[in-house]
C-alpha positions as CSV (number, residue, x, y, z in Angstrom):
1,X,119.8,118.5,139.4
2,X,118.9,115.4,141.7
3,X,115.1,116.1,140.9
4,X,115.8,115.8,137.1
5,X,118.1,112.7,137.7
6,X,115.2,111.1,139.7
7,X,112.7,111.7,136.9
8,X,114.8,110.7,134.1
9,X,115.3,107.3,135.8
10,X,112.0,107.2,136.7
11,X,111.0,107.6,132.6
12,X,113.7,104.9,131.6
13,X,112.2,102.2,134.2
14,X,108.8,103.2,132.7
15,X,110.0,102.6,129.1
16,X,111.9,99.7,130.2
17,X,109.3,97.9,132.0
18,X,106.4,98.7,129.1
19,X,109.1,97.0,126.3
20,X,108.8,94.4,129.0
21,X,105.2,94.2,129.0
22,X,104.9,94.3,125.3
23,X,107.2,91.4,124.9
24,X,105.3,89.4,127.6
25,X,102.4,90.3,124.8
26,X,103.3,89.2,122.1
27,X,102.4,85.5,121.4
28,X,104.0,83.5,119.5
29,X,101.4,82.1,116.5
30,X,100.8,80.6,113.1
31,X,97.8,81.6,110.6
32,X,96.7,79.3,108.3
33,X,94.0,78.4,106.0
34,X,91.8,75.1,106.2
35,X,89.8,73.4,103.6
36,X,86.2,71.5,104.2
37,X,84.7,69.8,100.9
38,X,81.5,67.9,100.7
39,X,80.0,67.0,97.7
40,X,76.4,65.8,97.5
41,X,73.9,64.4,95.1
42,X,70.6,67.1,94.9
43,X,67.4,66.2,95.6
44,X,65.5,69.4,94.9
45,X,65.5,71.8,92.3
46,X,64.4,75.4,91.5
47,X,63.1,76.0,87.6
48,X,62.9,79.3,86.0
49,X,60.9,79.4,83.5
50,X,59.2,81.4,80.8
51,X,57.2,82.5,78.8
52,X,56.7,85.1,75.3
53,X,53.7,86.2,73.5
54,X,54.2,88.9,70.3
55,X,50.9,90.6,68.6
56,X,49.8,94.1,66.9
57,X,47.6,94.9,70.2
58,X,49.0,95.0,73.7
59,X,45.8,94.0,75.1
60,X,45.9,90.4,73.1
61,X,49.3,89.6,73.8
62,X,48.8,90.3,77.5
63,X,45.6,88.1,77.0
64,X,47.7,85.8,75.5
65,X,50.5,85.5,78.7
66,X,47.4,85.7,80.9
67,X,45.8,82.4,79.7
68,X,49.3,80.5,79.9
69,X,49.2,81.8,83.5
70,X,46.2,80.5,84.1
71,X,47.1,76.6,82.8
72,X,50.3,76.6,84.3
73,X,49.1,77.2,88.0
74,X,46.5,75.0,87.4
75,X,48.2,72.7,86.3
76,X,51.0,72.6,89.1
77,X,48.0,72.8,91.3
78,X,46.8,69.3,89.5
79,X,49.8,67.9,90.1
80,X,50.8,68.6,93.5
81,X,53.1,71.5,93.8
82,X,51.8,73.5,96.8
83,X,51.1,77.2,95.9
84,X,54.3,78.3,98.3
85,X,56.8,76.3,96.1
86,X,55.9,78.8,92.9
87,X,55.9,82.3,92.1
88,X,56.1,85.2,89.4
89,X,59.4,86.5,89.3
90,X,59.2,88.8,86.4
91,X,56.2,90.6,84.3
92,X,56.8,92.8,81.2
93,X,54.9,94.3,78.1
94,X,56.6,96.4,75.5
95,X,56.3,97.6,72.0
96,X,59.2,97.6,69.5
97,X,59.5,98.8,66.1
98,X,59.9,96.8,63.2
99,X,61.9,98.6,60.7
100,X,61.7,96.2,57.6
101,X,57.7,95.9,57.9
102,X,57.3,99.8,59.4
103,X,54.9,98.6,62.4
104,X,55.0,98.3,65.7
105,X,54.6,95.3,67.3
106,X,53.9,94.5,71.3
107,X,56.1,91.8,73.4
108,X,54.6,90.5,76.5
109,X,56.8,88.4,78.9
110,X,56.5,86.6,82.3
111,X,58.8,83.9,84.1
112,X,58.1,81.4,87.0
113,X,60.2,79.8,89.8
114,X,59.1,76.6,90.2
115,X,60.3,74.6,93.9
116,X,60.4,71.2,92.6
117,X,61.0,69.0,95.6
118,X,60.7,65.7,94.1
119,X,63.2,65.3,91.4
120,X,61.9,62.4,90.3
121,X,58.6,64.3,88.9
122,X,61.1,66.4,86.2
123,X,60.2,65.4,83.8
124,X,56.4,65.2,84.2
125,X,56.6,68.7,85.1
126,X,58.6,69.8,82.4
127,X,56.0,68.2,80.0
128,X,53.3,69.5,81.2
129,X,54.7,73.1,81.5
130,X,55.3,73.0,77.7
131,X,52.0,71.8,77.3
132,X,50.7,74.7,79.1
133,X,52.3,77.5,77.0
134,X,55.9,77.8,78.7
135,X,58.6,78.2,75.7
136,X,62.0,78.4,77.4
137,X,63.8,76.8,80.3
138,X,66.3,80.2,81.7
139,X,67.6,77.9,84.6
140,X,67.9,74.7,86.6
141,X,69.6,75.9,90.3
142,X,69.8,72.0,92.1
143,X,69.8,71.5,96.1
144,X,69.8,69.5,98.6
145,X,66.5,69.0,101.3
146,X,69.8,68.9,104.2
147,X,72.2,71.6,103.2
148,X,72.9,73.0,106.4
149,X,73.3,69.7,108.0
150,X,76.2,69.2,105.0
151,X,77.7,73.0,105.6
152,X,78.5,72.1,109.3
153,X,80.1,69.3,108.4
154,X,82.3,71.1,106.0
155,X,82.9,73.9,108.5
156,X,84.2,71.0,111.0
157,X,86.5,69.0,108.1
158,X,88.2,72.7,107.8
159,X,89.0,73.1,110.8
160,X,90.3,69.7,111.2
161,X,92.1,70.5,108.1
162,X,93.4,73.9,109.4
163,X,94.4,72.3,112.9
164,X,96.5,69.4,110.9
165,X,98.3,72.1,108.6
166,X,99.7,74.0,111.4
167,X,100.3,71.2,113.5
168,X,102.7,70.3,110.0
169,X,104.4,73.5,110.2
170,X,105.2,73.9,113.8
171,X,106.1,70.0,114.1
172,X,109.6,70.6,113.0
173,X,110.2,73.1,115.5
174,X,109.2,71.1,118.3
175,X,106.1,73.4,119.1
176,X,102.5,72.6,119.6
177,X,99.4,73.9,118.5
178,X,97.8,75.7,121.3
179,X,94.3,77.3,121.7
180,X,92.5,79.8,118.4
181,X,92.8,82.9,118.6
182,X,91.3,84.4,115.6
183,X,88.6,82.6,113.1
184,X,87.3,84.0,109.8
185,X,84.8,81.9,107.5
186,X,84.2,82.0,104.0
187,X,81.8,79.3,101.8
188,X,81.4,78.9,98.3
189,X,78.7,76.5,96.9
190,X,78.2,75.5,93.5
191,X,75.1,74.5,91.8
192,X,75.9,72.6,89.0
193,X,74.1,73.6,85.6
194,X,72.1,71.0,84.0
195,X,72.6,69.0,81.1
196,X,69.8,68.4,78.5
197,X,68.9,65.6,75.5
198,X,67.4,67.6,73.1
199,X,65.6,70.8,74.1
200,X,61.2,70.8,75.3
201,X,59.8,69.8,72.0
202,X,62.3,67.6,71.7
203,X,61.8,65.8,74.5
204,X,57.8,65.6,74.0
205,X,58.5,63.7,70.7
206,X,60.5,61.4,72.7
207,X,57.6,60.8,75.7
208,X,57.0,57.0,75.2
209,X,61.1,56.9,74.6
210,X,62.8,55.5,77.4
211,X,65.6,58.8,78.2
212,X,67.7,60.6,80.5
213,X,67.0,64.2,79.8
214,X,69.1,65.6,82.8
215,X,72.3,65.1,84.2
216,X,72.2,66.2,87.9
217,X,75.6,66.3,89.0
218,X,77.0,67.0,92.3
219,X,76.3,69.9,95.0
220,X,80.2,70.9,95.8
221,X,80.0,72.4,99.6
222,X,83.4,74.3,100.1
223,X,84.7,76.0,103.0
224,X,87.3,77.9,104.1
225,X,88.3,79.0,106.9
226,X,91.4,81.1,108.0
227,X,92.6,80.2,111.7
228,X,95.3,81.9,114.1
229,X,96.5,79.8,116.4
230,X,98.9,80.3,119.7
231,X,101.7,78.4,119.9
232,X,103.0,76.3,123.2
């Protein structure tokens, strides 16, 4: 009996002393999320564009895409774009049946990314692309030659921003904000989408016109970042 009284108080100090412990754990703390925003004016762009040739033989409409290749890289060559600031993205050639004339016909397609680092050369390129053979514009993505430099200065507004909030909070309850303990980030860019005066063609009839054909916009940089801090 005194040997099962001895270990049954030795089992309650144990569990007494490890609640202890886990209360001594437990630190008091506040999570909360904190906003950075920067918002830019782009000085680069990336253009996708493309290109469509239809015939009754496969081997002419390829022909066809294959000349336009040809004038478009020479003449981005011609005008300065270096050869690492363009690429194919996509290459097709198809047939499809025409059901009103019974024939088959043959589709071939290609698109380009074009780097343009020089935004002041738009619309010189853009002319000169139609000229070459390109028939549709499928995207304008804008950018800016110092992003990174503007995403750490959005990471450091949101954590100024998530310090501030929980200094709010715990203010009231005379607390302070001690030390992070826990820091998760998220960012979100968004690449405006350009606005146009008139479409290619357009805009060719209107080269000795004095015009704005693009409306850049604004790069929006926003981060967010969820901190856990102690409290003292």
């Amino acid at each position: 009996m005194k040997k099962t009284a001895v270990i049954l108080a030795l089992l309650v100090m144990g569990i007494t002393q490890a609640q202890v412990q886990e209360q001594k754990a437990v630190v008091p703390q506040i999570s909360v999320a904190g906003e950075g925003k920067i918002k830019v004016v782009p000085d680069q762009a990336v253009v996708t564009v493309g290109f469509q040739n239809t015939g009754k033989d496969a081997k002419e409409v390829k022909t066809l895409n294959d000349e336009v290749v040809d004038k478009v890289i020479k003449f981005l060559k011609k005008s300065g774009i270096p050869a690492t600031d363009y690429k194919t993205n996509n290459v097709s050639l198809g047939k499809s049946y025409d059901y009103e004339k019974k024939k088959y016909n043959f589709q071939a397609n290609q698109t380009l990314t074009i780097a343009l680092k020089d935004l002041s050369k738009y619309d010189e390129i853009m002319m000169g692309l139609n000229d070459a053979g390109i028939n549709n514009i499928q995207g304008v993505e804008f950018k800016s030659s110092k992003m990174e430099e503007h995403e750490r200065e959005a990471r450091k507004k949101a954590m100024l921003n998530a310090k501030q909030k929980a200094a709010d909070y715990v203010s009231v309850l005379g607390q302070k904000v001690g030390k992070a303990l826990l820091i998760t980030d998220a960012s979100n860019v968004y690449f405006p989408q350009p606005m146009y005066k008139g479409n290619m063609m357009a805009m060719a009839t209107e080269a000795d016109a004095v015009r704005e054909t693009l409306a850049v916009g604004e790069i929006e940089i926003n981060t967010t970042v969820n901190v856990t801090f102690a409290l003292e």
